[in-house]
C-alpha positions, 0 to 999 in steps of 0.5 A: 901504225894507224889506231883504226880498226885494221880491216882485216879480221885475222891480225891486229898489230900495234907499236909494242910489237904484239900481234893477235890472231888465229893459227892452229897448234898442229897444223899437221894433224889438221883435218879436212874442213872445207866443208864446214861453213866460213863462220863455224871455222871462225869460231863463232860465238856458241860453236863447240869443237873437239879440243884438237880442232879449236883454232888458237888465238895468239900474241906475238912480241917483238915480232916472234910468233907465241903461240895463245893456247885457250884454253857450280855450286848453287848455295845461300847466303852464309853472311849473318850480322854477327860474324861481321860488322855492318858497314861491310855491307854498304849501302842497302841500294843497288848500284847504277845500271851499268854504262858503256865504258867509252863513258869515262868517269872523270872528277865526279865527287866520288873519285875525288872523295876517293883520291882525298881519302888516300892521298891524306892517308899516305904522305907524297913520296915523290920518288914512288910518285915518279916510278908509278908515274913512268909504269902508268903512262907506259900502260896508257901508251898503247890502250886502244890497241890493247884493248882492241887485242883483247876483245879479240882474244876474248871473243868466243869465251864462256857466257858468264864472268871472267876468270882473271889470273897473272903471274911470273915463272917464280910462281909457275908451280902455284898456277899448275897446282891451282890447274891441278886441282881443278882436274882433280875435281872436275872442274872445266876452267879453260874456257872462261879463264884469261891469262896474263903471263910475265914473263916467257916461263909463266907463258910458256906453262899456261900455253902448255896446259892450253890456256887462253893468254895474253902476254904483252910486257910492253903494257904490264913491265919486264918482270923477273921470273923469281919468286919474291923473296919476301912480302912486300919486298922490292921484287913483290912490289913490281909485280903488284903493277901488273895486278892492279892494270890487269882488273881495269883491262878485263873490266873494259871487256864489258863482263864480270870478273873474278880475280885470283892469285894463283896460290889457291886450290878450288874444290868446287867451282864458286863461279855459279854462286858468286855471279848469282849473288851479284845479280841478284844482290846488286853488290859491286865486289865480294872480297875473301875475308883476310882475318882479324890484321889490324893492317887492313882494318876496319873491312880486313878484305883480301885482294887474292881473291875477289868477283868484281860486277861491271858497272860503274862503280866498280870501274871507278873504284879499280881505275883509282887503285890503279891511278894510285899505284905509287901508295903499292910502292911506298907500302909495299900492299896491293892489299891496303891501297885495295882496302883503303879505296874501297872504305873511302867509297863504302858512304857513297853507295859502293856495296860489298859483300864479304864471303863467308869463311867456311866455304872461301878459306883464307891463309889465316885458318890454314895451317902448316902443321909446324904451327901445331894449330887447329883450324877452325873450319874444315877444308873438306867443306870449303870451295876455296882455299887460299894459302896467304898469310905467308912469307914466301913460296916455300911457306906456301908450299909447305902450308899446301902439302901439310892440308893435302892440298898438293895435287902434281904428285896425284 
């Protein structure tokens, strides 16, 4: 199968056996079109349709068709010098402009800032080197065309950033909370969210609730549809693969990003004002601040939860915690090697921003109320909420329905 550009505009077919292209749900209840003009059936950008008449992107694996289902609140800024310390900021320079990203960033004096500060950090484990070498060059095997597939199932999304997600069937019910929540109050996701599924359970709950997918186990790994049993353990760690490869892919589609695990609950929609404070501001990320855990100090950033500009600096920064995925393996945390990265480049002109606590609620001031606990800072108040800081998923369900933040039973 050739890498060129496919001269059809339907379907693109790659060797790992996925397929993308346009079919209808139903095409029984299909009505009558011909009138309507060949670039409006197409789905053009800026081209509003009824949900039922939306034409359905798709990927198909191993060449059984699965059906793709696609799928604001202005604020100030709530950071003061005192409630964290000054280097979270960074450099008081914007970064570079943003660069095509067909211009590759090889050993530049930042990436080997970067990859001296972790590899001096973590000792070689050269059984975790070998296991993180086998997943990556599966995920380069097939780049082009993956990258080719997703442009096209990404084509007509929302102007604006990215929502970007990924889970296994273990964690299903934490994605269709998260879903929940957001109807409960409001909020319209769909239509700038992609999805990457893990496996066919989570698949199937994202095309059920008509989200936009993309399933491709040949590029992300056969992950199991548990749960993981614990933090950090063997099964958790596998799934961080798909964690790290999934920012660098939705960065290749040339917009921002906002990332997020799925145990999270949104009362009020933070896109608006994260995008703005990027555009405005110049910072590279803002993090979710993850509480005072020696483990991840000095910054304490939470990988859960995190808006990502595009530009250049950010591409360098998540290629190289993808590139050092075998630092996920022997620690078992996404979250250190994300940590470590990012400190390693803070000098050197990558800017961030820390988010502030009372409107993006991390694990650390939620509570279960076994922990018979005050918290700090009001739900009520808060856009976001992420129920981290637990063992389990049973921790995190528990954490959910004792702050009424469980919404399939409403």
């Amino acid at each position: 199968m050739p890498d060129s550009e496919p001269t059809r505009t339907d379907q693109v077919a790659s060797p790992t056996g996925y397929r993308s292209g346009l079919e209808r749900r139903n095409p029984e209840k299909r009505p009558d079109r011909s009138d309507v003009p060949a670039a409006k059936r197409a789905g053009g950008h800026g081209h509003h349709r009824p949900r039922s008449t939306w034409e359905t992107p798709r990927i198909e694996v191993g060449g059984e068709p699965i059906p793709q289902q696609r799928g604001a609140l202005e604020s100030k800024l709530a950071l003061t010098p005192t409630q964290y310390p000054a280097n979270l900021i960074g450099s008081t320079q914007p970064s570079e402009k943003r660069i095509p990203h067909s211009l590759q960033i090889g050993d530049t004096p930042d990436r080997l800032c970067m990859d001296r500060a972790l590899n001096a950090r973590w000792k070689l484990d050269t059984e975790a080197r070998s296991r993180a070498e086998k997943r990556l060059s599966e995920h380069r095997l097939h780049e082009q065309l993956r990258s080719k597939a997703l442009q096209r199932l990404c084509r007509d999304l929302a102007p604006g950033p990215v929502l970007v997600m990924t889970f296994n069937g273990g964690h299903r019910v934490l994605f269709e909370n998260w879903h929940a929540s957001c109807r409960a109050y409001g909020i319209e996701v769909r239509d700038r969210t992609l999805v990457v599924p893990l496996d066919s359970e989570a698949h199937d709950l994202a095309c059920r609730l008509d989200f936009r997918c993309y399933y491709d186990p040949a590029s992300y790994g056969r992950i199991s549809s548990r749960s993981a049993s614990s933090f950090g353990d063997q099964h958790f760690r596998g799934l961080m693969f798909a964690k790290c490869a999934v920012v660098v892919d939705a960065l290749h589609l040339g917009r921002d990003i906002l990332f997020q695990d799925v145990d999270l609950v949104w009362r009020r929609n933070p896109l608006l004002d994260l995008e703005r404070r990027a555009a405005v501001e110049g910072f590279d990320e803002q993090f979710m601040y993850d509480g005072p855990n020696a483990y991840y100090a000095p910054l304490h950033l939470n990988s859960g939860f995190f808006y990502v500009r595009n530009t250049a600096n950010a591409m360098m920064l998540w290629s190289g915690v993808l590139r050092h995925f075998d630092k996920v393996l022997q620690s078992g945390s996404h979250q250190v090697l994300v940590n470590a990265a990012v400190s390693a480049l803070q000098d050197r002109g990558h800017r961030i921003f820390v988010l502030a606590e009372d409107r993006y609620l991390n694990g650390h001031e939620v509570h279960a109320v076994s922990a018979q606990r005050r918290p700090r800072f009001p739900i009520s108040g808060a856009d976001v909420i992420h129920v981290s800081w637990t063992g389990n998923l049973q921790a995190k369900l528990e954490k959910l329905r004792d702050n009424g933040l469980w919404f399939l039973d409403k």
